[in-house]
C-alpha positions in Angstrom: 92.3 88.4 110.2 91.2 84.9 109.2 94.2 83.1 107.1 94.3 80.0 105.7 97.7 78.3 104.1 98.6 75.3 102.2 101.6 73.9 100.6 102.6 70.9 98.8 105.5 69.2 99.6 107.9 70.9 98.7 106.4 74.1 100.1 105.9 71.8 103.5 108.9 73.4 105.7 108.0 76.9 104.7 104.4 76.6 105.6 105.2 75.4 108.9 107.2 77.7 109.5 105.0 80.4 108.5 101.8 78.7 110.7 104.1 79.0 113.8 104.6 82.9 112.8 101.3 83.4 112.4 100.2 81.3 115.7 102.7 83.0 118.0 101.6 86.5 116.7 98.2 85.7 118.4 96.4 88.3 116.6 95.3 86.2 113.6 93.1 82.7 113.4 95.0 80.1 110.8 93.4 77.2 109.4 96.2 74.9 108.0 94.2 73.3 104.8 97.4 70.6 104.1 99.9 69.2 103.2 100.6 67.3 106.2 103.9 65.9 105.3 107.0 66.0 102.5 105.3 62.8 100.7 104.5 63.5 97.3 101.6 66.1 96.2 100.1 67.7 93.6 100.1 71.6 94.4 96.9 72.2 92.4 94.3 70.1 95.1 95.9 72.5 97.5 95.8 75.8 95.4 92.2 75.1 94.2 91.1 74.4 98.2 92.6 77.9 99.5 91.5 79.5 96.4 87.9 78.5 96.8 87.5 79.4 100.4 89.3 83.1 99.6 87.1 83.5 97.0 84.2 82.2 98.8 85.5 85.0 101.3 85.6 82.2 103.8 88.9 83.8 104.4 90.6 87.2 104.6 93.8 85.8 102.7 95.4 83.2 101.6 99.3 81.7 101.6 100.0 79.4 99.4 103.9 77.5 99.0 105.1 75.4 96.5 109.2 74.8 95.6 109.0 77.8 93.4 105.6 79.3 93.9 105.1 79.5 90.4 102.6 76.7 90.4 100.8 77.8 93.4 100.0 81.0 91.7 99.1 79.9 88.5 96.4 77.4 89.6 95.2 80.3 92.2 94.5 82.7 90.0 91.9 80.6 88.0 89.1 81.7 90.6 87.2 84.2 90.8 87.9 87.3 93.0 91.5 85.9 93.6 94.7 88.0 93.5 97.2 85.8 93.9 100.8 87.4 94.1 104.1 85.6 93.9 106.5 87.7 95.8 110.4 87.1 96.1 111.1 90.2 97.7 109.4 92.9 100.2 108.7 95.0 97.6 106.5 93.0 95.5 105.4 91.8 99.0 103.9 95.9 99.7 102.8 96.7 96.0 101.0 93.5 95.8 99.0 94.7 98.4 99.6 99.0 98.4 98.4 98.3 94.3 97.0 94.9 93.3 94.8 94.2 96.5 96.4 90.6 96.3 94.1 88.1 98.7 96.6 85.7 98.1 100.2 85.2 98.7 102.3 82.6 97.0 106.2 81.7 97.5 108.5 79.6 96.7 110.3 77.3 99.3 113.4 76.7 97.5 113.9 80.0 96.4 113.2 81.7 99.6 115.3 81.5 103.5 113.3 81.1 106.4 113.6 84.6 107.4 112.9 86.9 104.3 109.9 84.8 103.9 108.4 85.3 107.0 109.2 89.4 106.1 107.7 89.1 103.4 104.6 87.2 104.9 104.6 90.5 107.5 104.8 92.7 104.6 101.9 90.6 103.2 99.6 91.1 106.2 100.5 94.4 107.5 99.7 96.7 103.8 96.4 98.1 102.8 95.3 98.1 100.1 95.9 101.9 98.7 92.5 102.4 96.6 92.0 105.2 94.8 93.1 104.5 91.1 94.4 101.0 91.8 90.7 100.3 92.5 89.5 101.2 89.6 92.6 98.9 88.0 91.7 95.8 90.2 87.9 96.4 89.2 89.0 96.1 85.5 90.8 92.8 86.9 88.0 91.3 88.4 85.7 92.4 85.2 86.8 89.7 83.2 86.2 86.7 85.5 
């Protein structure tokens, strides 16, 4: 699967540590699209660069981190073709994915540890998309572009 991720800096930490999960897995190529650093950033540059190339389908998915993930999310969504999810929790992690057909995950560094993130991130990667009726939803969705 072809991933690309970006933060701000505030989401910096988290992203890192979600690259290194992603390298060591070995089964996915990552392209790192910035920050570089915990010096001041705006999260939309970031969330408009991912969310091009997913919607471009440059990219299988997306992961986008921000200090809450709110913002991240927000300024994903306003392309085309993007699902961006903010997920919390493993569940919203799954239906994102089982239902929605998110491309793109967002979280939040200060409200997520280390390690339920990078569950959640599994989660993320490792659902299908379900089909069926929730096609037909995500179609509706995406009719309105």
């Amino acid at each position: 699967m072809k991933i690309i991720l970006g933060s701000d800096h505030a989401g910096f930490g988290l992203k890192e540590a979600c690259k290194r999960f992603l390298e060591n897995a070995g089964v996915h190529q990552v392209h790192d699209a910035g920050v570089f650093g915990r010096s001041s950033s705006d999260y939309p540059a970031i969330a408009h660069k991912v969310a091009r190339a997913v919607s471009r389908q440059e990219y299988d998915r997306g992961i986008l981190i921000c200090g809450s993930g709110l913002g991240m999310s927000m300024a994903a969504n306003r392309h085309r073709g993007v699902r961006a999810a903010l997920c919390h929790n493993l569940y919203s992690a799954r239906l994102s994915r089982l239902h929605n057909d998110a491309n793109i995950l967002a979280m939040g560094e200060r409200v997520l540890g280390e390690g339920l993130a990078l569950e959640i991130l599994d989660v993320f990667l490792n659902t299908e998309f379900e089909g069926g009726r929730h096609k037909r939803r995500v179609d509706q969705m995406d009719a309105v572009e």
